[in-house]
C-alpha positions as CSV (number, residue, x, y, z in Angstrom):
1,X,17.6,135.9,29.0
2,X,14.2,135.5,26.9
3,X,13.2,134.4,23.8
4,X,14.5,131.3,22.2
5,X,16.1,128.5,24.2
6,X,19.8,127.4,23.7
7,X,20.5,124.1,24.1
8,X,23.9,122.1,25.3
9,X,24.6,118.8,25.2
10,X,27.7,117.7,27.3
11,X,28.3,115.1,25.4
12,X,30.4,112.6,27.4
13,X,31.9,113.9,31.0
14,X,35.5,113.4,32.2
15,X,35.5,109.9,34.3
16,X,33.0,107.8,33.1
17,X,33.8,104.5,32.0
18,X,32.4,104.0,28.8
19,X,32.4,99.7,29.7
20,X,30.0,100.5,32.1
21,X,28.1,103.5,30.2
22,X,28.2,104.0,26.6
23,X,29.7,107.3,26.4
24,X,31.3,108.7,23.3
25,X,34.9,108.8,23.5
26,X,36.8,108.6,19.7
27,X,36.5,111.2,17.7
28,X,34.1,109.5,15.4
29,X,31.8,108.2,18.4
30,X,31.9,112.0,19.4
31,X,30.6,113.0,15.9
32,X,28.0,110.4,15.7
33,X,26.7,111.4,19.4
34,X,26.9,114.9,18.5
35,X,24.7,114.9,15.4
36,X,22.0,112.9,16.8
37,X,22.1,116.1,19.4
38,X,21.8,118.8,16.9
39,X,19.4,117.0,15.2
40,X,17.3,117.3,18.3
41,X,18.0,121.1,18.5
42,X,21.7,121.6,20.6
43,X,23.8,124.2,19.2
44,X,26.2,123.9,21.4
45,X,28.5,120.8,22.5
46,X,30.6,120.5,25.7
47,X,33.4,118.4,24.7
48,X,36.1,116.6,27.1
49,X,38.9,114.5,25.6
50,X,39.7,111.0,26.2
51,X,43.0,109.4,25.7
52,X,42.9,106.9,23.1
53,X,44.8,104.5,23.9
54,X,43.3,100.6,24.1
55,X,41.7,100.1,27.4
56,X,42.3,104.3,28.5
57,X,39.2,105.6,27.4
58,X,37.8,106.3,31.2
59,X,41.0,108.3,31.2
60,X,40.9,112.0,30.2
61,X,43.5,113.6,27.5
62,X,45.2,117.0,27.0
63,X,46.7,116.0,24.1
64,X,45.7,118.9,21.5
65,X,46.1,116.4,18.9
66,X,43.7,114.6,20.1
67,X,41.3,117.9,21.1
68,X,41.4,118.8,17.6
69,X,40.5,115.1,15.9
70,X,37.5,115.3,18.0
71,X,36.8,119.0,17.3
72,X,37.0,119.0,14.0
73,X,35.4,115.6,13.3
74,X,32.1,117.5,15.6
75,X,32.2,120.5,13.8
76,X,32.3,118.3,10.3
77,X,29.4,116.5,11.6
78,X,27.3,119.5,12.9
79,X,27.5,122.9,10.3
80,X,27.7,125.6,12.1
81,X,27.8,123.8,15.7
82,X,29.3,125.8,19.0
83,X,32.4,124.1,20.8
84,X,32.3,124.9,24.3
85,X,35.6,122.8,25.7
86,X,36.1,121.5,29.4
87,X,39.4,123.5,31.0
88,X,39.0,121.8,34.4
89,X,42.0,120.1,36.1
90,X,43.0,119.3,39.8
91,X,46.6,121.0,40.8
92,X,48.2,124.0,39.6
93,X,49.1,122.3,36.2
94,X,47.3,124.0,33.6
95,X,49.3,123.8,30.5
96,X,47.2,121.0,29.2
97,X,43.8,122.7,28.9
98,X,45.6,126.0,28.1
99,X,47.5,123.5,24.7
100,X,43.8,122.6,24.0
101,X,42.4,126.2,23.9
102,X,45.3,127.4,21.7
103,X,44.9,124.5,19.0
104,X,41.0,124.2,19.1
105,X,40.5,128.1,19.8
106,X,36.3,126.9,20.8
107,X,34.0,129.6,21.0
108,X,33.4,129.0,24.6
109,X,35.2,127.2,27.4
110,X,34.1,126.2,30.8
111,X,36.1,128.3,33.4
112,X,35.7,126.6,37.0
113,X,35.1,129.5,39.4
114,X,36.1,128.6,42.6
115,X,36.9,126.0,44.6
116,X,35.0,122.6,46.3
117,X,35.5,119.6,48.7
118,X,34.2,117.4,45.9
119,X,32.8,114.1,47.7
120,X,30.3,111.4,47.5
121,X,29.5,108.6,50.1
122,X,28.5,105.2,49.1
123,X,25.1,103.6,50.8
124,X,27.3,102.5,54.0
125,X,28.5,105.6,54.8
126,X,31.9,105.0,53.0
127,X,33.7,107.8,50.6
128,X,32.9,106.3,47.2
129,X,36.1,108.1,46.0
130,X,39.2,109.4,48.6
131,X,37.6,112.6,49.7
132,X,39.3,115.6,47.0
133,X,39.4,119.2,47.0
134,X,38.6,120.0,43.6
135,X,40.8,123.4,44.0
136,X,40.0,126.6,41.9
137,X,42.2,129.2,43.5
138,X,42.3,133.1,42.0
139,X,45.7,132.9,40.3
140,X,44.9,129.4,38.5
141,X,41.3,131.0,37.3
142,X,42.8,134.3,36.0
143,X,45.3,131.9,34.3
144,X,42.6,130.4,32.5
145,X,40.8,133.6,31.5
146,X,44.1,135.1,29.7
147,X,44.4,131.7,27.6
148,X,40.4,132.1,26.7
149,X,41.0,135.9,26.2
150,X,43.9,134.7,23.6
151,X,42.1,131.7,22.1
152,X,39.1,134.1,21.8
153,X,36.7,131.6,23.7
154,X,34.1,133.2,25.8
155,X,34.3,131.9,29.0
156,X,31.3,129.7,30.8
157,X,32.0,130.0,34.8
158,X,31.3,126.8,36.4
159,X,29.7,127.6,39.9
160,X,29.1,124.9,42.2
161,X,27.7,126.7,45.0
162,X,26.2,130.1,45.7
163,X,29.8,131.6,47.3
164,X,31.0,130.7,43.8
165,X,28.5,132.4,42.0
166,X,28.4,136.0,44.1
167,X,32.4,135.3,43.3
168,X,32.2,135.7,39.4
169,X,30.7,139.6,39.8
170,X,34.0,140.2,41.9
171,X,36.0,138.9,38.9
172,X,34.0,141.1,36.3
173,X,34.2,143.9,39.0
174,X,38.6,143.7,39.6
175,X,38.6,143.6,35.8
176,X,39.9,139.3,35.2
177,X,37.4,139.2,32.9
178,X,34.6,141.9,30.8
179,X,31.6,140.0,31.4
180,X,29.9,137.2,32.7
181,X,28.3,134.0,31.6
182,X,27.3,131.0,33.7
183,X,26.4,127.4,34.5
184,X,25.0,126.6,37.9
185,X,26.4,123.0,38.6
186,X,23.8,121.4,41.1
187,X,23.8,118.0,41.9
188,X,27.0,117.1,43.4
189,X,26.6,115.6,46.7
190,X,28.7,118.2,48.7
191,X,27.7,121.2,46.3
192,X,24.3,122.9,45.6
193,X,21.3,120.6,45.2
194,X,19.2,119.6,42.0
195,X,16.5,122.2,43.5
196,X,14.4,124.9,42.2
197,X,14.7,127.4,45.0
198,X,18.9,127.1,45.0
199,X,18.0,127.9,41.1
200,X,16.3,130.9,41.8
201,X,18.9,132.2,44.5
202,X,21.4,131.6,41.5
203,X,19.7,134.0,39.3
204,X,19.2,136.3,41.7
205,X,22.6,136.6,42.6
206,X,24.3,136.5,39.6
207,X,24.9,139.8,37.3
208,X,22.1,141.4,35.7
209,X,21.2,140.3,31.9
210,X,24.1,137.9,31.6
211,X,23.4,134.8,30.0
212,X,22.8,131.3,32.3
213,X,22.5,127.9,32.3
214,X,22.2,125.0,34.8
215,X,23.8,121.6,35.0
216,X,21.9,118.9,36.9
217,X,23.4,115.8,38.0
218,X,20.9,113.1,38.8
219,X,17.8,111.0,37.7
220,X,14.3,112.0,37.1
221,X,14.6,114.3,39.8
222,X,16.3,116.4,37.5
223,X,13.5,117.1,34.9
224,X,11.3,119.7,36.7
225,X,14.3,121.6,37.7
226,X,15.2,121.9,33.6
227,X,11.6,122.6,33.3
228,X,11.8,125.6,35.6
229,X,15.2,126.9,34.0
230,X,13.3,127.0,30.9
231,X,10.7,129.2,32.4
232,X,13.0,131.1,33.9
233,X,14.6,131.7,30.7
234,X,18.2,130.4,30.7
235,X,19.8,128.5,28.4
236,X,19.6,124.4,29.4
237,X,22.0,121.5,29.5
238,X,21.8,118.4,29.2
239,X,23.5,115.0,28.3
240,X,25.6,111.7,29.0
241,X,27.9,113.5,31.0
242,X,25.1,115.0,33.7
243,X,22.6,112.2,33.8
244,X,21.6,109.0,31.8
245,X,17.7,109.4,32.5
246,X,14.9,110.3,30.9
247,X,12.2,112.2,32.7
248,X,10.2,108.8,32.6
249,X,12.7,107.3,34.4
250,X,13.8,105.5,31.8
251,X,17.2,104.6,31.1
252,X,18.5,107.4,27.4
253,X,19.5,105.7,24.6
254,X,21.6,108.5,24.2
255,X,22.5,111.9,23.7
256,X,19.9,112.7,20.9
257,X,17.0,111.5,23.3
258,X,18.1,113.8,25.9
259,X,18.4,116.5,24.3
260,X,15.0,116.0,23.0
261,X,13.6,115.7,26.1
262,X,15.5,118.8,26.8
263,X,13.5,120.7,23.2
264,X,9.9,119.5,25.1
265,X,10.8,121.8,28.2
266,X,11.9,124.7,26.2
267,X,8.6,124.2,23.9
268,X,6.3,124.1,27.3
269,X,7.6,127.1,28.6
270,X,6.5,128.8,25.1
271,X,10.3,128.9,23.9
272,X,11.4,128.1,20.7
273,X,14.3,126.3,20.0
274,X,17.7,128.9,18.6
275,X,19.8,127.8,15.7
276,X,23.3,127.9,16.0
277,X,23.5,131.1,14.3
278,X,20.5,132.4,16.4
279,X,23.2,131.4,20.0
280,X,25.9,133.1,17.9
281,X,23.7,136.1,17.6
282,X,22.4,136.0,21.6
283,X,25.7,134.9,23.2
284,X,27.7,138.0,21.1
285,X,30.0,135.2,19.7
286,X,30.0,136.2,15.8
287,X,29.8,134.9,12.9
């Protein structure tokens, strides 16, 4: 991808505890959060759901009531704006996510492409969380990709290692799905690194002329690595759900700042930013 720059804001993540961080989680939080993005230049928001319920919010929701509240209160708040909705569960249980797709039918959903020990250690050497394999098999992904293919929502393959991504040209290839478009997840302890040259092997190896992005997870460390994405020409991500830094190291007021942050790496690399419309138009997603 050339030209102008996409931009994504995840706007809030699955997990985290919005006592500790202040993450959006009703539908009118999500709507205030997500205007302060597109304001900044994001035409697109990643959206998870939160149940809510008093003292749930860290908790995530399938409810499609619930999906479409905070869909539609985004959508209110952003003309024109691009839903791309989380799919991602652990287990073979997908009837939640695939409830979500039919009720919200999002122009784009994340499709996680393959499966990962996901695991973190605390500073002593303990698991932070009980070690979990986030699991991703072939039958649960072409699941998901006949709900998108109904609900019309382009999928966004998630690809947390390089296996992962050499995997979603198989999947074009056997015919699961017509084309490809992805986000490079780096920055989960046991999946790729926040690093420039696992970026480059990522576009190398993934199909030629389709449309990427990359996720980083991290600090300030992750700001250079955007930087090169943008002069690599992909589409960037950001937001409270990947990081809660600045490239300053300073602590983001929130998702507006981010994204802005996001708009200066674009605009160093000589990229515009794209409207809404202007994604609709480069992404094939219509009108």
């Amino acid at each position: 991808m050339t030209g102008k720059a996409i931009l994504t804001c995840a706007l809030n993540g699955v997990l985290t505890n919005p006592a500790q961080h202040a993450v959006p989680v009703t539908p009118e939080e999500m709507a205030a959060s997500a205007r302060e993005a597109f304001g900044e230049g994001a035409s697109i928001m990643h959206i998870h759901f939160r149940d809510q319920a008093p003292g749930q919010s860290a908790m995530p929701s399938w409810d499609p009531a619930i999906a479409a509240d905070i869909a539609e209160a985004i959508r209110a708040a952003c003309p024109g704006v691009i839903i791309n909705q989380t799919t991602g569960t652990v287990g073979p249980d997908v009837s939640g996510p695939i409830a979500c797709l039919a009720r919200l039918r999002p122009e784009i959903a994340a499709c996680n492409a393959g499966s990962l020990n996901y695991l973190k250690l605390k500073e002593d050497g303990a698991w932070a969380w009980p070690p979990m394999l986030f699991d991703n098999p072939v039958p649960k992904i072409e699941k998901m990709l006949d709900a998108m293919a109904a609900s019309g929502s382009r999928p966004e393959f998630e690809c947390f290692d390089l296996g992962i991504v050499r995997s979603v040209a198989l999947y074009v290839r056997n015919g699961m799905v017509p084309s490809a478009q992805y986000n490079f997840v780096q920055g989960v302890a046991s999946g790729m690194p926040v690093d420039e040259d696992a970026l480059a092997l990522c576009v190398k190896y993934a199909l030629p002329g389709a449309p990427w992005q990359a996720t980083l997870i991290g600090r300030a460390e992750i700001w250079p690595v955007h930087q090169r994405a943008a002069e690599l020409g992909g589409m960037l991500r950001t937001g409270l759900e990947d990081t809660f830094y600045l490239p300053d190291g300073a602590r983001a007021a929130g998702n507006g700042a981010l994204i802005a942050a996001l708009a200066a790496c674009a605009r160093r690399a000589g990229r515009e930013i794209a409207s809404p419309a202007e994604a609709r138009q480069t992404l094939g997603l219509g009108s």
